[in-house]
C-alpha positions in Angstrom: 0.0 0.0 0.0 1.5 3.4 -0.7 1.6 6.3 1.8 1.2 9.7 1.5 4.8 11.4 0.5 3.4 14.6 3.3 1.0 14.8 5.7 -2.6 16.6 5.3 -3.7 19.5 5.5 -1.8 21.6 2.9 -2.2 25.4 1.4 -2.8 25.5 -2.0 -0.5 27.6 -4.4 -2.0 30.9 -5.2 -1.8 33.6 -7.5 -1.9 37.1 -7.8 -4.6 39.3 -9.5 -2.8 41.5 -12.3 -4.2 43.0 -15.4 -2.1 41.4 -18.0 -1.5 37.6 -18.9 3.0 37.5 -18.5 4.5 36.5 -21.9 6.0 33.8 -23.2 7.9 31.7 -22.9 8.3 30.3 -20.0 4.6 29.9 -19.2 1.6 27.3 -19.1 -2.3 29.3 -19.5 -5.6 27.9 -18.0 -8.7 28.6 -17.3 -10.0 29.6 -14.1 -13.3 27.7 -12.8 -16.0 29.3 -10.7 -15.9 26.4 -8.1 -14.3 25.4 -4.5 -10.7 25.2 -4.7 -9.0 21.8 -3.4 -6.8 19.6 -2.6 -8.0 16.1 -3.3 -5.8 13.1 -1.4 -6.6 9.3 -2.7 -6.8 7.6 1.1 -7.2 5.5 2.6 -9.3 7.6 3.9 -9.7 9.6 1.1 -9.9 13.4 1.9 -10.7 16.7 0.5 -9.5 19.5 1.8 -10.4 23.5 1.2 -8.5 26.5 0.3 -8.3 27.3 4.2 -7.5 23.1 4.7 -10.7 22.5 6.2 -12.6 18.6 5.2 -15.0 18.7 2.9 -16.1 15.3 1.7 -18.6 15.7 4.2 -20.8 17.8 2.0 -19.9 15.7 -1.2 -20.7 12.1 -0.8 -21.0 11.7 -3.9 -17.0 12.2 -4.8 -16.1 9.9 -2.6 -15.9 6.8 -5.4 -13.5 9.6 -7.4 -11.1 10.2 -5.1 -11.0 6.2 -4.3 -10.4 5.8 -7.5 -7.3 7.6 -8.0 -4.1 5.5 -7.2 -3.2 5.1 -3.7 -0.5 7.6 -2.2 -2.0 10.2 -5.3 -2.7 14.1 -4.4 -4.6 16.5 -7.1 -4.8 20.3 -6.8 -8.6 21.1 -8.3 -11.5 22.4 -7.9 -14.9 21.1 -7.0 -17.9 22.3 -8.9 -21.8 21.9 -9.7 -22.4 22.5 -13.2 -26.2 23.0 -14.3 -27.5 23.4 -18.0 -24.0 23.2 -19.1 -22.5 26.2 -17.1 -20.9 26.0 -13.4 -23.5 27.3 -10.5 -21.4 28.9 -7.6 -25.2 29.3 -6.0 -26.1 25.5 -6.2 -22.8 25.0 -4.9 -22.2 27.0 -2.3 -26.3 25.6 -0.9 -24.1 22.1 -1.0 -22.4 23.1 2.4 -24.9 22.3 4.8 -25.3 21.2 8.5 -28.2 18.9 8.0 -27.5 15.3 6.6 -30.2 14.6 5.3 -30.2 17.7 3.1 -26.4 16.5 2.2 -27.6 13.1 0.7 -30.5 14.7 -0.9 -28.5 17.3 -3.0 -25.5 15.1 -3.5 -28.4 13.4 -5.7 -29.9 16.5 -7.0 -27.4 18.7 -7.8 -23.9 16.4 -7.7 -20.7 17.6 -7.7 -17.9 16.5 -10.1 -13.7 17.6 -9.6 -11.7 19.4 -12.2 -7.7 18.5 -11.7 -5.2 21.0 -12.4 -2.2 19.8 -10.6 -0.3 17.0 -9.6 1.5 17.2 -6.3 2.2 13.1 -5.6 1.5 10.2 -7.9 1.7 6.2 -6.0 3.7 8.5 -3.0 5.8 9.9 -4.9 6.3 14.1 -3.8 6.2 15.9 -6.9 6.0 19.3 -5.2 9.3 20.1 -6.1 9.6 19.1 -9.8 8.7 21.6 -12.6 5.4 22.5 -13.3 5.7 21.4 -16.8 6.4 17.8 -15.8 3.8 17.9 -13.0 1.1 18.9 -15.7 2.9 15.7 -17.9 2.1 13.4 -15.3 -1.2 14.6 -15.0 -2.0 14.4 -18.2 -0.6 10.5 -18.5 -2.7 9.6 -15.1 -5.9 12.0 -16.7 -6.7 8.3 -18.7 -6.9 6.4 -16.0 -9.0 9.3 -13.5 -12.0 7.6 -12.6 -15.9 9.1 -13.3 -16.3 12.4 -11.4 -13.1 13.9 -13.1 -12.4 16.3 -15.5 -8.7 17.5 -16.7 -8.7 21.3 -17.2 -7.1 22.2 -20.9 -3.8 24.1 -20.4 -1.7 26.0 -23.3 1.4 27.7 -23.3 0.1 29.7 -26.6 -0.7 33.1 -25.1 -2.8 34.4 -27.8 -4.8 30.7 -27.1 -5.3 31.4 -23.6 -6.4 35.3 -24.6 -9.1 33.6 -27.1 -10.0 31.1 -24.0 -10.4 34.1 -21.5 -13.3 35.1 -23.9 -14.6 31.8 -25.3 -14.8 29.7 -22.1 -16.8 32.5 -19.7 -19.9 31.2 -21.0 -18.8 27.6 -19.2 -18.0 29.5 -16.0 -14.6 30.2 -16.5 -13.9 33.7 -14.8 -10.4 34.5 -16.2 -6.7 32.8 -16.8 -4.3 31.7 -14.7 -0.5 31.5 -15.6 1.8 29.2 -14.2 5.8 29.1 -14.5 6.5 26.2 -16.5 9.7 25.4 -14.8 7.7 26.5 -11.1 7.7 24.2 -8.4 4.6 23.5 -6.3 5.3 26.0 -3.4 2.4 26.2 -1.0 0.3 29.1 0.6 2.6 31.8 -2.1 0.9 33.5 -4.6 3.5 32.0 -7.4 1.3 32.1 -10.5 -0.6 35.4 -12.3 -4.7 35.3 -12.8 -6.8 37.7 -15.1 -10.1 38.1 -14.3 -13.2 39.7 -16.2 -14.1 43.2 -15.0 -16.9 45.0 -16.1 -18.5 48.3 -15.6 -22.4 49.6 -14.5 -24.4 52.1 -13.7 -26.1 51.1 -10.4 -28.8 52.4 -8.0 -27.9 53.0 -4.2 -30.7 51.8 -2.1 -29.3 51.6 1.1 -25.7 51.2 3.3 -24.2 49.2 6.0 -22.3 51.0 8.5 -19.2 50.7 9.3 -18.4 48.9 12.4 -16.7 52.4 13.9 -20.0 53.9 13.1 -18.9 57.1 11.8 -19.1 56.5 8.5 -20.4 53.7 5.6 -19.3 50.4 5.7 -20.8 49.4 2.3 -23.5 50.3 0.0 -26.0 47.9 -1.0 -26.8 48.2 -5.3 -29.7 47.9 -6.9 -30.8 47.6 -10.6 -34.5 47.9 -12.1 -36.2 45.1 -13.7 -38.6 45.4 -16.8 -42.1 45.8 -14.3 -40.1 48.9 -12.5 -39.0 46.8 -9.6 -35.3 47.9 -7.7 -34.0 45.0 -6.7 -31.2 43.8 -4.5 -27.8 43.0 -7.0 -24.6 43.1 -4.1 -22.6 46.0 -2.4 -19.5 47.8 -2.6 -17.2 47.9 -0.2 -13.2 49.5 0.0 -14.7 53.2 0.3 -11.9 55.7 0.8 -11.7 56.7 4.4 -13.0 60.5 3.9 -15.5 59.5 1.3 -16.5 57.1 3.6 -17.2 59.7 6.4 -19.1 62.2 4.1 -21.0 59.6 2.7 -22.5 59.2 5.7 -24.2 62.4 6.3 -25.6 62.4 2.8 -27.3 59.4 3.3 -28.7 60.1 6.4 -30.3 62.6 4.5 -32.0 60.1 2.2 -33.4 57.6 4.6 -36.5 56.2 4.0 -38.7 53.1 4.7 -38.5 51.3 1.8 -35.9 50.9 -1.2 -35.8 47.8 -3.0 -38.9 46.5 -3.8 -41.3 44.4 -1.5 -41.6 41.8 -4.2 -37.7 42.2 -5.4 -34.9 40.6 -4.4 -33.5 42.6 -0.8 -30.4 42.2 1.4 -30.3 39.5 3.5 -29.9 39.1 7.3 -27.7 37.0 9.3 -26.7 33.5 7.7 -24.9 31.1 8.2 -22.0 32.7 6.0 -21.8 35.6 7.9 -20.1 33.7 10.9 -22.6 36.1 13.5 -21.3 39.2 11.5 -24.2 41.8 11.8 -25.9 42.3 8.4 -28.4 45.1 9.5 -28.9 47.6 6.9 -30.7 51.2 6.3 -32.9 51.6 3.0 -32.5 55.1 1.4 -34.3 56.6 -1.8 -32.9 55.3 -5.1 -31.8 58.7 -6.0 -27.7 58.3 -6.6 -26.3 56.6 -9.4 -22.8 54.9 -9.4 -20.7 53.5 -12.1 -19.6 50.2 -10.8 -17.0 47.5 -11.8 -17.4 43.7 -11.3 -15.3 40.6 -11.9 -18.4 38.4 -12.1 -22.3 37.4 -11.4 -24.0 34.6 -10.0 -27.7 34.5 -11.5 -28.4 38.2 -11.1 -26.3 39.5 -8.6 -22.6 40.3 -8.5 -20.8 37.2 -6.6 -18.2 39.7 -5.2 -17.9 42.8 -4.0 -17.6 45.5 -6.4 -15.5 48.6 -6.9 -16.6 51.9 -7.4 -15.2 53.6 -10.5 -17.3 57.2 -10.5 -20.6 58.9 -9.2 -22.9 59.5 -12.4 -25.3 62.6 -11.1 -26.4 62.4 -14.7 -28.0 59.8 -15.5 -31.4 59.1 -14.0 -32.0 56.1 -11.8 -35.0 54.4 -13.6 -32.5 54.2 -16.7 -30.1 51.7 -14.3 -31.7 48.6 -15.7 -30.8 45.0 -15.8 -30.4 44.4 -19.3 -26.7 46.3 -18.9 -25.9 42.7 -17.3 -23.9 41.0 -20.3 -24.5 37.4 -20.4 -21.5 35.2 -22.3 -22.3 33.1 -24.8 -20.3 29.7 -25.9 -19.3 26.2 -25.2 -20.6 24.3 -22.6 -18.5 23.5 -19.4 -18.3 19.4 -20.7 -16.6 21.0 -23.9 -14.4 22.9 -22.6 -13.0 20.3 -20.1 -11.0 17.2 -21.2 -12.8 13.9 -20.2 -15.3 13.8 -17.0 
């Protein structure tokens, strides 16, 4: 029986956000999936193991078989995802982390999860941490014909103007931007070593309301709204990173504005307290939808942004009824399973 080459838990290899793809050569280009990032270990037991090196098989019974499957003393960097009508779906994901055991085993079934290798880090116990990306993405690509159902091999390039055309191509699949690795990198763990561009967009956005800060002298975030075709503001994320003086002034202009309602009773709202929020108080205070805000974003999830956004400009020109949803661009292109190479 083979053994493990290091113990579990380990950090994940990052990367840094920049705004340009490096140049060859010298480099490997893939895509970057909307999913959980992890590190998958073979067993016995088998684990998986977040970003932050917490277990999560718990949630995903249904990958047990895959990492089984995988030759004993075997560790894959990857990513877990859910993909629905042929794009990844962060939202039925993230709903796949759940207390309740019985919810567990119903979604497993419902909406099942299936890995996407990027990495080798140790084949039949042997460490490959130290060897050069290049061969570490050789090796994976000899064991990808063997990877039992449940996996998928991510396509990888060192063509830049290929991974430019994929950055484009594969967003309708979920793919939210490129990641660059150093061909002749070795696997170092918890460093940003590698380069990822993301998409980034721009908006014009309603302001219907603010968190405060927890100093309470000024705004903490302010909560975005966008108008539907019946006239109805609803609920689309925040943005948060306000300079510290706009920040303070903020405050007293929108103090000015308070009212009882904002987003619409029938439209998507903030939410309260979850189980996300790790007892983080998500009180907020509704103000007219009178200021506009040109927004940036990296991505969305159904029809809100998935992260927080950055504001770019305030736009006392244009009029808030004219801050619609159909500025939302939607990608079209292949589907995730032809993107990805087997599964």
């Amino acid at each position: 029986m083979e053994s493990f080459p290091f113990d579990p838990p380990i950090l994940p290899m990052e990367a840094v956000v920049k705004d340009e793809l490096p140049s060859p050569p010298g480099w490997a280009y893939e895509p970057k999936w909307d999913g959980f990032r992890v590190v998958a270990w073979s067993g016995p037991p088998p684990r998986l193991d977040s970003r932050n090196a917490k277990p999560l098989l718990r949630y995903f019974p249904e990958i047990r078989p895959s990492l089984e499957g995988l030759p004993e003393g075997t560790v894959v960097d990857g990513e877990v995802v859910v993909v629905l009508e042929g794009m990844q779906n962060f939202d039925a994901l993230q709903n796949r982390v759940h207390p309740a055991a019985s919810r567990v085993e119903r979604l497993s079934r419902e909406t099942p999860a299936q890995l996407v290798a990027f990495d080798l880090l140790a084949l039949r116990g042997r460490d490959l941490r130290g060897s050069p990306f290049g061969e570490r993405r050789a090796a994976l690509e000899e064991l990808a014909s063997d990877l039992p159902a449940g996996w998928s091999l991510t396509p990888s390039t060192q063509n830049l103007d290929t991974g430019k055309r994929w950055f484009h191509e594969f967003e309708s699949a979920g793919c939210d931007g490129i990641v660059a690795k150093r061909l002749n990198g070795r696997y170092v763990e918890g460093k940003r070593d590698m380069v990822k561009v993301k998409h980034r967009r721009s908006v014009d956005v309603v302001v219907g309301g603010y968190r405060l800060h927890k100093l309470g002298d000024r705004v903490g975030s302010l909560l975005l709204g966008l108008y539907d075709s019946r006239g109805q503001l609803h609920f689309i994320g925040h943005t948060s990173g306000l300079k510290e003086g706009e920040a303070i002034s903020l405050l007293s202009e929108l103090e000015e504005l308070r009212t009882e309602e904002s987003f619409g009773r029938e439209a998507r709202r903030p939410g309260g307290e979850s189980r996300w929020a790790s007892g983080k108080d998500l009180s907020w205070i509704p103000v007219a939808p009178e200021l506009v805000a040109q927004i940036s974003y990296d991505q969305l999830t159904g029809e809100r942004f998935r992260h927080a956004t950055r504001l770019e400009r305030w736009r006392p020109d244009k009029d808030p009824e004219a801050c619609t949803m159909d500025q939302l661009e939607r990608p079209e292109g292949p589907e995730f399973s032809q993107v990805v190479l087997g599964g």
